[in-house]
N, C-alpha and C positions, 0 to 999 in steps of 0.2 A: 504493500500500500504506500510504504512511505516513497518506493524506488516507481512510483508511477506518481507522484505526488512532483518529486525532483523532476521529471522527464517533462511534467505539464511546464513546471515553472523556468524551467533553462529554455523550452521551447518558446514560450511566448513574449519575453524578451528579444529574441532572436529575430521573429516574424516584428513585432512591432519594432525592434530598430531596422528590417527590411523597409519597413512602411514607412519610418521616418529617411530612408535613406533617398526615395525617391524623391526625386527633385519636385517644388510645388510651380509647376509651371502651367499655363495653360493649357487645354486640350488641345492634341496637332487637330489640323483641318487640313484637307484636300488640298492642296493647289487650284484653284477657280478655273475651269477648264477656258479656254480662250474660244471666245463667238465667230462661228466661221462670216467671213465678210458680208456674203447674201444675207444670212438672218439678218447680222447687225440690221440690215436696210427694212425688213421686216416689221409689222407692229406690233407689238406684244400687248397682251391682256385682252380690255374689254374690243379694241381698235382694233386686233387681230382676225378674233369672232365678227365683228362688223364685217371686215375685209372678208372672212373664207364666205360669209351668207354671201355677198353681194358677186361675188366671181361668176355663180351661175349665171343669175341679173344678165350680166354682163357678156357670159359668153352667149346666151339665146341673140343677145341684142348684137352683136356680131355676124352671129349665122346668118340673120333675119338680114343684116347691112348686104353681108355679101352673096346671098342665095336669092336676092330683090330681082326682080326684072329677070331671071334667069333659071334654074331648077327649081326656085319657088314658084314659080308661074309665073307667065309673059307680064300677069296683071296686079300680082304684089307688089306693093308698096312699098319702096327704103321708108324705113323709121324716119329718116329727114323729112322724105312727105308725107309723112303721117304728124310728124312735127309741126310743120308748114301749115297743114289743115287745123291744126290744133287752135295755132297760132291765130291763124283768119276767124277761127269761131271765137276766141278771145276776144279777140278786137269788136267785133262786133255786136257783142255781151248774148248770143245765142247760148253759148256752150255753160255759161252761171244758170241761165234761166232752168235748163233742159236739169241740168245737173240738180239743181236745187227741187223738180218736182221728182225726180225719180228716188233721190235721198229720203225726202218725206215720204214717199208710199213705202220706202225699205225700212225707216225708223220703225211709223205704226205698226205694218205686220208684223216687225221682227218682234217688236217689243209686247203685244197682243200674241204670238205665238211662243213665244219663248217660255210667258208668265204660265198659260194655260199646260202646255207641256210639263212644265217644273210642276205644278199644282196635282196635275193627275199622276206624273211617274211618284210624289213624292205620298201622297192620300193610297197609292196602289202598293208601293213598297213599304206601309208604313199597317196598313188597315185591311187583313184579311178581307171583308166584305167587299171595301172600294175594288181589289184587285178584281174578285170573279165579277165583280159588275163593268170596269173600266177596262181589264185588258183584252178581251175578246174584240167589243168593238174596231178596239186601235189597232188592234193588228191586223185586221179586218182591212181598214180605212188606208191603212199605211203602203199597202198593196197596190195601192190607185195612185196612179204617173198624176202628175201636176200639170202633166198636157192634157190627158184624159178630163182633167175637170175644168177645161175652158172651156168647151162651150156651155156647160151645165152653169157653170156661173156666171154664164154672159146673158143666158136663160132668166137666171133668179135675181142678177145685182141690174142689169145692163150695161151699156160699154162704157161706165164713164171711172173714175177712180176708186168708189164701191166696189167693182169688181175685182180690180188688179189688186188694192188691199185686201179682200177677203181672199184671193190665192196665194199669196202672201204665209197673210196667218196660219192656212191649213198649213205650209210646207214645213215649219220648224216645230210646229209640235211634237211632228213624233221620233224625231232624232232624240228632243228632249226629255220623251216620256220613256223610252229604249234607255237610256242613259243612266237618269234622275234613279230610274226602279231596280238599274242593275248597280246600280252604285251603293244603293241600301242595300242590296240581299246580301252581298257581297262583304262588307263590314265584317272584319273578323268576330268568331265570336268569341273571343277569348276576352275581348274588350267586352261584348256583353254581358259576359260573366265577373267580370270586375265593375260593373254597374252595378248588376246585382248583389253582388257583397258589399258594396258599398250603402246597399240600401236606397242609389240614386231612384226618385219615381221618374214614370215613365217618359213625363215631359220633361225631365233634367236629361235622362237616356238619349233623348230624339235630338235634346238640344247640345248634347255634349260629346258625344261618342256618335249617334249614326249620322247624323249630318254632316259632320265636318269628316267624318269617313268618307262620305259619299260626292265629298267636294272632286275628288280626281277627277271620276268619271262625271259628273257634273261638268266638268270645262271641257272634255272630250265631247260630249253632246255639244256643248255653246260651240263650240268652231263647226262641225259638223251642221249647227243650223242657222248661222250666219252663212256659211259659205252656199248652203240651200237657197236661201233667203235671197242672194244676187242671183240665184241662176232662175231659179221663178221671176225676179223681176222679170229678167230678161225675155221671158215666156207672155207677161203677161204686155210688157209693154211694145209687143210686135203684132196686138190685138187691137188696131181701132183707137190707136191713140192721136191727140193733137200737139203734147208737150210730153218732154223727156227722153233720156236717150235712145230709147226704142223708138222714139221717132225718126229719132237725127239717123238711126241705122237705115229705115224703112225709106227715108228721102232720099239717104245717100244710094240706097240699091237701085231707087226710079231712075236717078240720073248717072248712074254708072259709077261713083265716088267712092270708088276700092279705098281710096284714103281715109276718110269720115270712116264708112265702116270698120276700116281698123284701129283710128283713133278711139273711136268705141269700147270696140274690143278693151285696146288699154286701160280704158277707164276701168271699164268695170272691172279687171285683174288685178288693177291699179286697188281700188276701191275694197278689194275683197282681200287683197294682204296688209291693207291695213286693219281691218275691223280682227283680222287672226293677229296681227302683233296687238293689238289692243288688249284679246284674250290673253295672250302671251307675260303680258306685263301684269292683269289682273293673278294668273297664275302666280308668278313668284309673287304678286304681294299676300295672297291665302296659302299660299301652300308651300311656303316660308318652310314651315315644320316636317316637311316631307325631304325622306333620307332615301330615295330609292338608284336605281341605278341611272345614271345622268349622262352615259357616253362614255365610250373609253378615248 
């Protein structure tokens, strides 16, 4: 005992003036690897992501520059003259007026389709009854083209703005009620089950655990019925209209104006990647708290 007693104590000396013998210097670090010259020129961070999004942009708008008048067809348009026409509707305040009533018929619908969508996926994912009464219809409804129900609402609205907002409306409901309903079911339950031991009631449950579960798929649906939302305009307003840009496309096709009609075009692509960056921006600011896989 006592010859293992000696062995402890001569040892630990030993090791602690090893430990003092090391010098107290900082930690080595790598050598900083040196930036090959290209990157240097490169932009890093947020300015980089900007850069890689915008490359495509850029290459389509290239193709389209040099495939004009030639293997795009004799009667495509260089983006310059699609510029050009842009230009002249500017100047002549056509292109605010057009622009500003087809916005207004995409607001109402959107914002009337959106609401009723959210309302039944959320009353159907939430309320055994609501479901067998709500989802048979919808799925039912959800089967019928948006072209199919133009003339039936040309029938019931007639051709004036009535119409093209009630087409509208039906198109993003049901992206949203598909969405809204799978986004409840879906909610782990192991978070249900920590509701319940917590003794949260049902409306603390709905309002803390499944909803804000059900937020992902909730923004999947929104892009999904916004981007509906511009192609129904587009449907509705090549119906018997006087103002908007389904006009300006329908003018341009009498007079032969390959240009106007592709100006068009832009707008409305123009028009529909911003309303998806706009979801894009509402995403990170809700789902801030979301850790899932992001891209490698």
């Amino acid at each position: 005992m006592t010859l293992q007693l000696d062995k402890r104590v001569t040892a630990s000396p030993t090791a602690a003036s090893g430990s003092a013998r090391q010098p107290a210097t900082a930690p080595t670090t790598s050598p900083a690897r040196t930036a090959h010259p290209v990157r240097r020129l490169l932009p890093s961070g947020r300015a980089a992501r900007v850069f890689r999004q915008s490359v495509g942009l850029v290459l389509v708008v290239v193709i389209w520059q040099l495939g004009a008048r030639s293997w795009l067809g004799p009667t495509t348009p260089a983006p310059t003259e699609v510029i050009n026409a842009g230009a002249d509707l500017i100047r002549t305040g056509e292109l605010w007026h057009h622009l500003a009533a087809s916005t207004r018929r995409v607001a109402i619908g959107l914002a009337i389709g959106i609401t009723i969508g959210v309302v039944l996926g959320a009353a159907a994912g939430t309320v055994r009854i609501a479901e067998d009464l709500v989802n048979a219809p919808i799925q039912v409804l959800r089967m019928m083209p948006a072209v199919a129900l133009v003339p039936v609402f040309i029938i019931w609205f007639g051709i004036d703005d009535t119409f093209k907002i009630a087409l509208i409306i039906v198109a993003p409901i049901f992206p949203m009620y598909v969405n809204v309903f799978a986004g409840i079911r879906n909610v782990d339950h192991k978070l249900i089950e920590a509701a319940h031991s917590l003794d949260l009631t049902r409306a603390e449950m709905l309002r803390f655990i499944v909803l804000p579960g059900a937020l992902p798929q909730t923004f999947v649906g929104l892009r999904q019925a916004l981007g509906i939302g511009w192609l129904v305009l587009v449907v509705a307003e090549m119906q018997t209209t006087t103002v908007g840009l389904g006009f300006v496309m329908n003018d341009a096709k009498e007079y032969l104006r390959t240009d106007q009609i592709f100006l068009v075009l832009v707008i409305y692509a123009v028009l529909g990647l911003l309303t998806d960056t706009a979801v894009k921006v509402l995403e990170h600011r809700f789902l801030s708290w979301r850790n899932g896989f992001q891209g490698a």
